[in-house]
N, C-alpha and C positions, 0 to 999 in steps of 0.2 A: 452421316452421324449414326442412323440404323445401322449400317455395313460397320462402322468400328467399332460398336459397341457388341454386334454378333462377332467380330474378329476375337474380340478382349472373352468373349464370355468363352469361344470353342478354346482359343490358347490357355486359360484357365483350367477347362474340362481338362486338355493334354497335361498338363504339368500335373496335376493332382493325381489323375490318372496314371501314369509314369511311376510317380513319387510312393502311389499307392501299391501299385505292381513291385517294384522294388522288395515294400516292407513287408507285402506278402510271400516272397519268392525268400527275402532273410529268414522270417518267421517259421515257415515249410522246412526250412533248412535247418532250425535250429530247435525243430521238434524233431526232424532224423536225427538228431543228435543228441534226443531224451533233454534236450535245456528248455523244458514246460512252461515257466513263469516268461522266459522271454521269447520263444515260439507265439505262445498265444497273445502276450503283448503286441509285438508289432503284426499279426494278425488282424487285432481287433482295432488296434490306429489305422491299420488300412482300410479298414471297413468306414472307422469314424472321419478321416479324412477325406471319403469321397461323399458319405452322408453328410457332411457338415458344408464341405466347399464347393459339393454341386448344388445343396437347396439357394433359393434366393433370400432365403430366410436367416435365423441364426446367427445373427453380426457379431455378437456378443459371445457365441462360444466359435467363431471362428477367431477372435482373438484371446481367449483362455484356452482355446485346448493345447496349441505347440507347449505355451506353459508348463499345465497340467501333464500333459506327457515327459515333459521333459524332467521335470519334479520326480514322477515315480520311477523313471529308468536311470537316474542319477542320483536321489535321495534316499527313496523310498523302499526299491531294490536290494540296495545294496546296505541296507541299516536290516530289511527281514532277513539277508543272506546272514549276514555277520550274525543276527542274531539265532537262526538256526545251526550254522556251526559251533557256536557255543552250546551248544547239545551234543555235542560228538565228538569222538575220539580223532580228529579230521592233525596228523600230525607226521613227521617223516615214518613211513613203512603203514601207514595207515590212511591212502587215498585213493587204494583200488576199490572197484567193488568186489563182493562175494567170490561172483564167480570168476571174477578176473585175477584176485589174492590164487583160488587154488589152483589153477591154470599155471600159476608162474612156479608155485610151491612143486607142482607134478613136473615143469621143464627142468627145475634147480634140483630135481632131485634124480636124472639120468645118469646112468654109470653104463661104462662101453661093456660091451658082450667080449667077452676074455675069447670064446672060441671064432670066434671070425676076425681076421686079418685085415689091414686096410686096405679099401680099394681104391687101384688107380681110376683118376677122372681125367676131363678134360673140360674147359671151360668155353661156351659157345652163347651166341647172342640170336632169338629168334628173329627173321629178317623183317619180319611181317612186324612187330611193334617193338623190336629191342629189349624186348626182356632177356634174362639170365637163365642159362640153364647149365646144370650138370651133366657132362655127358659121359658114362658109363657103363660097364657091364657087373652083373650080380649074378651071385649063383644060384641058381633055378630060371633065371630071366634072359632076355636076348639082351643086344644093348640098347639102353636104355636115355634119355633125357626128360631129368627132373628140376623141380624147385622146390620155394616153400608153396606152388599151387597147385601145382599139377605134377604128373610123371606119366610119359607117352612112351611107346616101344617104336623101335626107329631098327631098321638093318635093311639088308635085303639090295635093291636097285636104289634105294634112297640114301645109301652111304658110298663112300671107297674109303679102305683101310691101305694105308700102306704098310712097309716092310717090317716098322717095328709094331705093328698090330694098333698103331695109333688112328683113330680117325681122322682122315685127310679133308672129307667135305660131307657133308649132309643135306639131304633135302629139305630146306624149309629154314635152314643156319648158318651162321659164319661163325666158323670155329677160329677160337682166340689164340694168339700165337704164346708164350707163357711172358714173352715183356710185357704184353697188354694186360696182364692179369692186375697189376696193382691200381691199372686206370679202373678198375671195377673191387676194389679191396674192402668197399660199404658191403655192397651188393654180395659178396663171397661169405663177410661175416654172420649176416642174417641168413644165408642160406641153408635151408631143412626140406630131407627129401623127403619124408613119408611112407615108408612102408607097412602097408596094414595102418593100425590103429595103435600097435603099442611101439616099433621100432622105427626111431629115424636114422636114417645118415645125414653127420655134420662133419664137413669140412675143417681137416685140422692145420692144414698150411694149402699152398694153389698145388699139391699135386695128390695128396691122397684125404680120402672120405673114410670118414670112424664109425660104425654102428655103434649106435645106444638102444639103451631098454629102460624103460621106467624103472625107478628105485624106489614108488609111494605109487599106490594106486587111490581114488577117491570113490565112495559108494552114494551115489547120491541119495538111495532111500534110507540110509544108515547116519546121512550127513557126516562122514569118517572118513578121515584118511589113515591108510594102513601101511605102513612100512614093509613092503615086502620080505627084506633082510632080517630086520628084528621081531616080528609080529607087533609092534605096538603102533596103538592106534591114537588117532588125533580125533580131539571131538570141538566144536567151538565153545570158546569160553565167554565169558562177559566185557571183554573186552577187544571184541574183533581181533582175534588171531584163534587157530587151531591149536590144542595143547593137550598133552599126555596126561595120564592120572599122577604123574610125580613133578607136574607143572614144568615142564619142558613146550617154548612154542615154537613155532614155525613162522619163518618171515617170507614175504611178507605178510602180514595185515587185512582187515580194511575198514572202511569207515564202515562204523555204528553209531546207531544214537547211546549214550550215555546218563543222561538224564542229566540230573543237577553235579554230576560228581564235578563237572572242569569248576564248580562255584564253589562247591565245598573243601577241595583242593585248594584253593587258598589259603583255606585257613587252618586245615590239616596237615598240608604239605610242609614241611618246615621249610623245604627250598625254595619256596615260593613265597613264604609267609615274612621269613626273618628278613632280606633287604623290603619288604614290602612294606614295612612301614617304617624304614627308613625313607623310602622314596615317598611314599604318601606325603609324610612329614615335607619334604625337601620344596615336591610339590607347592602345597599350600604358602610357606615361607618365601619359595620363591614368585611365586604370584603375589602376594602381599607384598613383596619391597618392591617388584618390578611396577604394579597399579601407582602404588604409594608416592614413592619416588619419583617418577617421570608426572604424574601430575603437579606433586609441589612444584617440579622443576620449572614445567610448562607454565602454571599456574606464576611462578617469581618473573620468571621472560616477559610472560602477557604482562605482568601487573610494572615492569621497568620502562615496556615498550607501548605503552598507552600512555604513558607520562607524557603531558600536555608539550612539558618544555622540552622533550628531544627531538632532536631532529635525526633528518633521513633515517625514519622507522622503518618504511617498506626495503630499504637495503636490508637493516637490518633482520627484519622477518624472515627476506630471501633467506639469507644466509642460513639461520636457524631451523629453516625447514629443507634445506638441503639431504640432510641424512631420511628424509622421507621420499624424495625423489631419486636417488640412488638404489637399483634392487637391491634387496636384501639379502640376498644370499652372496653376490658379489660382498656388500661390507661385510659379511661376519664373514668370509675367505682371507681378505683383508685384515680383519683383524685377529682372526687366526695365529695370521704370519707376524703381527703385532707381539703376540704375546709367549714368543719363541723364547725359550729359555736363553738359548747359546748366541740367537746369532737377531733374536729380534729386537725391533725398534726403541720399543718402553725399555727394556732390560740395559740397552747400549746408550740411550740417553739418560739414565738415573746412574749409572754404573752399578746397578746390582746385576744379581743371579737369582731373582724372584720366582720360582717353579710354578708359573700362571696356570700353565695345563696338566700339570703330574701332583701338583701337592690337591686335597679335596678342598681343603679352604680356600685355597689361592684362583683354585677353576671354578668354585661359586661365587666368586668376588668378581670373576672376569666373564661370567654366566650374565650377572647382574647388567654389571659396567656393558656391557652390550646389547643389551636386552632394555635399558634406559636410550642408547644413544639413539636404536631404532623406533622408540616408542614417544621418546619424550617430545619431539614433533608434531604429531598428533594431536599430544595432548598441550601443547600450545596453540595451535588452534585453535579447538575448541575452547579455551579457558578466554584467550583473548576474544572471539566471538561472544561466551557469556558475559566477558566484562564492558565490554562495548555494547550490548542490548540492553545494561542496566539503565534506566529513566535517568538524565543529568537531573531531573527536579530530587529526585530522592538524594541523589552526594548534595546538591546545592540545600536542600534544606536540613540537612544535617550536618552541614558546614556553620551554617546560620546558629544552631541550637549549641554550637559551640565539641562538637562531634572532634577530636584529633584523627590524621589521617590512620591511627593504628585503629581506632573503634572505627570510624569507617570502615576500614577494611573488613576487622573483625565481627562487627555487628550489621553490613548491608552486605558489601560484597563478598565477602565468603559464603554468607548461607544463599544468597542468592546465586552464587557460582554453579554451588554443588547441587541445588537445587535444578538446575539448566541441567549440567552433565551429566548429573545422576545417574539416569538409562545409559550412556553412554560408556562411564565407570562399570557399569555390571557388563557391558558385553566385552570390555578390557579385560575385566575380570577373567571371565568364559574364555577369551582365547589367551593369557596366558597360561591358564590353567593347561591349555592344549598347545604349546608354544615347541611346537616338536624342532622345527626347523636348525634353532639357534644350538639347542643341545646338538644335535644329530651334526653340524657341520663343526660344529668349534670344538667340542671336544666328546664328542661318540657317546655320552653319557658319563663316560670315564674322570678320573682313573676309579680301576674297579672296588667296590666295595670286599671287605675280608669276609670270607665263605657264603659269597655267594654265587660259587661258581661259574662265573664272569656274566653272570647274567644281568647284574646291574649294577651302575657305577654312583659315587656322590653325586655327579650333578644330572645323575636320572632324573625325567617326574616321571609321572605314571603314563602316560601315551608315548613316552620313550622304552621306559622298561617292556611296556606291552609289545611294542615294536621287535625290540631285542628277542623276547621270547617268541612272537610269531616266525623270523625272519633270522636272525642270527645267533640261535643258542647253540651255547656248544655240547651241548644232549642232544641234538636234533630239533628240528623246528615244533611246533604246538601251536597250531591256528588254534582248535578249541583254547586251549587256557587263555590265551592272548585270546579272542573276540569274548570270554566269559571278562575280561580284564577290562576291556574295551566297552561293554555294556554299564560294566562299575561306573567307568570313568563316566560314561555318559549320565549316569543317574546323579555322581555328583556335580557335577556342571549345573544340570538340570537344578535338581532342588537350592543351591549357591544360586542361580540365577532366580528361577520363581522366588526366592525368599528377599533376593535383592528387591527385584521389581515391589514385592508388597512392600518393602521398606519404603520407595519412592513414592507409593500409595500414600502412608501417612502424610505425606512433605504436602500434597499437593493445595489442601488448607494453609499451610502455614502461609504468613505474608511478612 
């Protein structure tokens, strides 16, 4: 017994151990890579994982912490990320940093040296680890083999040239015959040979090498970039890019903090502002029929299938709760193809030409209608669960008092219904308001709303339109404005929800 119970304790120490090493060696790894919040994160999990699971102590936070941990690198994280780049200009041409924006600006801005001529190369692989090199002669130098890391001098006993002055073999290379050039045609494109500090040679097809020269130099104690060619200079502006005194910028970019401007842009922006509250609107209306709706509905079902005299109710239930066991993304695919104009099911059995997904009333009618069919299972569930917990003494003595089944209903089980699902109506609430899925597969948001440059459609809501602008605008992408959109969203949820809940407060006296 002694012996299994030191087996159980050392195989313990290993796994924890192991699991610890691991999150250490991730953590190390993703501070060389300046990523701070989650370097020192699984860091200090590995530290709290061997402190917690080697004491014999600690019952209690060796089963909260995986939790706990797993709460901040999945919740927690990633709500302070989002909420930090809603401070920043974080958007296409603006994800480099500083010094990496002017680094690209000084390569995009080389122009070839007009008096030197291209030079022949030849393309050879080092045998020792495969890399690439150029191999060549320049004027002032012998010949030569470069890349974008290095460039070494080679001749002498460590070559043979043959007749047409081509290099035949090299010490230390296997020189490439010209068909195998295109098996390495990555490898050729990135290739920069470095001469000095201001001129490189790049390769402009597999046989000859272009000298370039800088066309913009940058002064770092001047923080300037200066146009060789024109004398004008680039100084940084407020908005993470370099620009001229006649507001001329240079791209790329890169992220800066901005302050409150991606918030205030909302409401300044007219592009942003004018379908925005269209969708707002859309929003809220479409959460209110979607709640509404699929509860009476649930709520009619429960109250038909409780009924004492029918029979085989649990078929019936099955059936009714079917569209809640089917994924959800499968049925709204499905009914997608449903609501085809030309060639779908609804349209060929009514014999219309209904424009379900192209006309904007007709795709928030078909938004609804499916947005019920998914939810309204649910919420017969719960409805029939509330009406099935009601006290029979209470129906039976308001039977007695001469009660019709319509006040019954109206004066015991409806407030006691909604009284039960109350909480559970606020948190419907909360995620239709966030009901990304159904828009995003059944009709993209679409069709698009007029001027507002396809960035959002009638049957947008707000975590869709945000989506569009993070990820699909056709200006370029805007994390900042979208995570500043995204915060909104959050705070209305938020306060609709707390306000819900103290609603449900007042109920809890009532009887």
């Amino acid at each position: 017994m002694r012996f299994s119970l030191f087996s159980r304790r050392n195989l313990l120490f290993a796994l924890t151990g192991i699991f610890s090493s691991v999150l250490a060696l991730a953590g190390f790894s993703l501070l060389a890579d300046s990523s701070w919040f989650l370097g020192i994160f699984f860091i200090v999990s590995a530290l709290l994982t061997i402190r917690i699971y080697w004491a014999k102590s600690n019952i209690h936070a060796k089963y909260i912490f995986p939790g706990v941990a797993l709460l901040v690198l999945f919740h927690i994280y990633p709500a302070i990320y989002s909420g930090q780049v809603a401070f920043t200009n974080d958007s296409n041409g603006h994800q480099l940093s500083k010094s990496q924006a002017i680094d690209a600006i000084l390569e995009d801005s080389r122009i070839p040296v007009e008096s030197q001529s291209p030079v022949k190369y030849q393309l050879a692989t080092r045998i020792s680890d495969g890399e690439i090199f150029a191999i060549f002669r320049f004027p002032g130098l012998n010949l030569v083999a470069g890349n974008s890391n290095q460039m070494m001098l080679i001749g002498g006993s460590q070559t043979v040239i043959n007749s047409d002055g081509l290099v035949k073999s090299a010490k230390g290379f296997k020189i490439l015959q010209p068909n195998e050039y295109t098996l390495h045609a990555e490898q050729i494109q990135s290739l920069e040979v470095r001469l000095g500090s201001s001129q490189v040679l790049i390769p402009d097809d597999f046989d000859y090498l272009t000298l370039y020269r800088p066309g913009r130099t940058y002064s770092e104690a001047r923080d300037e970039i200066l146009d060789i060619a024109t004398g004008v200079a680039y100084h940084p502006n407020q908005n993470g890019q370099m620009a001229n005194s006649s507001g001329e910028v240079l791209y790329p970019g890169w992220k800066a903090n901005v302050g409150f401007r991606n918030f205030t842009s909302i409401i300044s922006n007219e592009e942003v502002r004018r379908p925005l509250l269209a969708v707002v609107a859309w929003t809220f209306i479409n959460a209110f029929l979607i709640v509404t709706l699929s509860f009476l509905m649930g709520l009619v079902l429960a109250l038909i299938f409780n009924f004492p005299a029918l029979r085989s109710k649990r078929i019936y239930r099955t059936i009714f709760i079917t569209p809640l066991a089917i994924p959800s993304v499968l049925s709204i695919l499905v009914w997608a193809g449903l609501f085809q104009t030309s060639n779908g099911v609804i349209n060929r059995l009514f014999h219309s030409e209904i424009p379900w997904l192209t006309d904007a009333t007709w795709a928030r009618i078909a938004i609804v209608l499916v947005e019920i069919w998914i939810s309204f299972p649910y919420m017969f569930l719960i409805t029939t669960g509330a009406i099935q917990a009601i006290p029979g003494e209470i129906l039976e003595a308001a039977s007695i008092d001469g009660a019709s089944h319509y006040k019954s209903f109206r004066l015991i089980k409806l407030p006691l219904v909604i009284r039960t699902v109350a909480p559970l109506l606020v948190a419907s609430s909360a995620m239709a308001l966030n009901n990304f899925g159904v828009i995003y597969l059944l009709t993209g948001g679409g069709p698009s709303l007029a001027n507002s440059n396809g960035n959002a459609g009638a049957t947008d809501i707000l975590i869709s339109y945000t989506y569009k602008l993070a990820f699909n605008s056709q200006e370029g992408n805007n994390y900042g404005l979208a995570s500043a959109l995204s915060i909104l969203n959050f705070i209305m949820v938020g306060l609709m929800s707390i306000y819900g809940l103290r609603r449900i407060k007042t109920m809890e006296g009532v009887n």
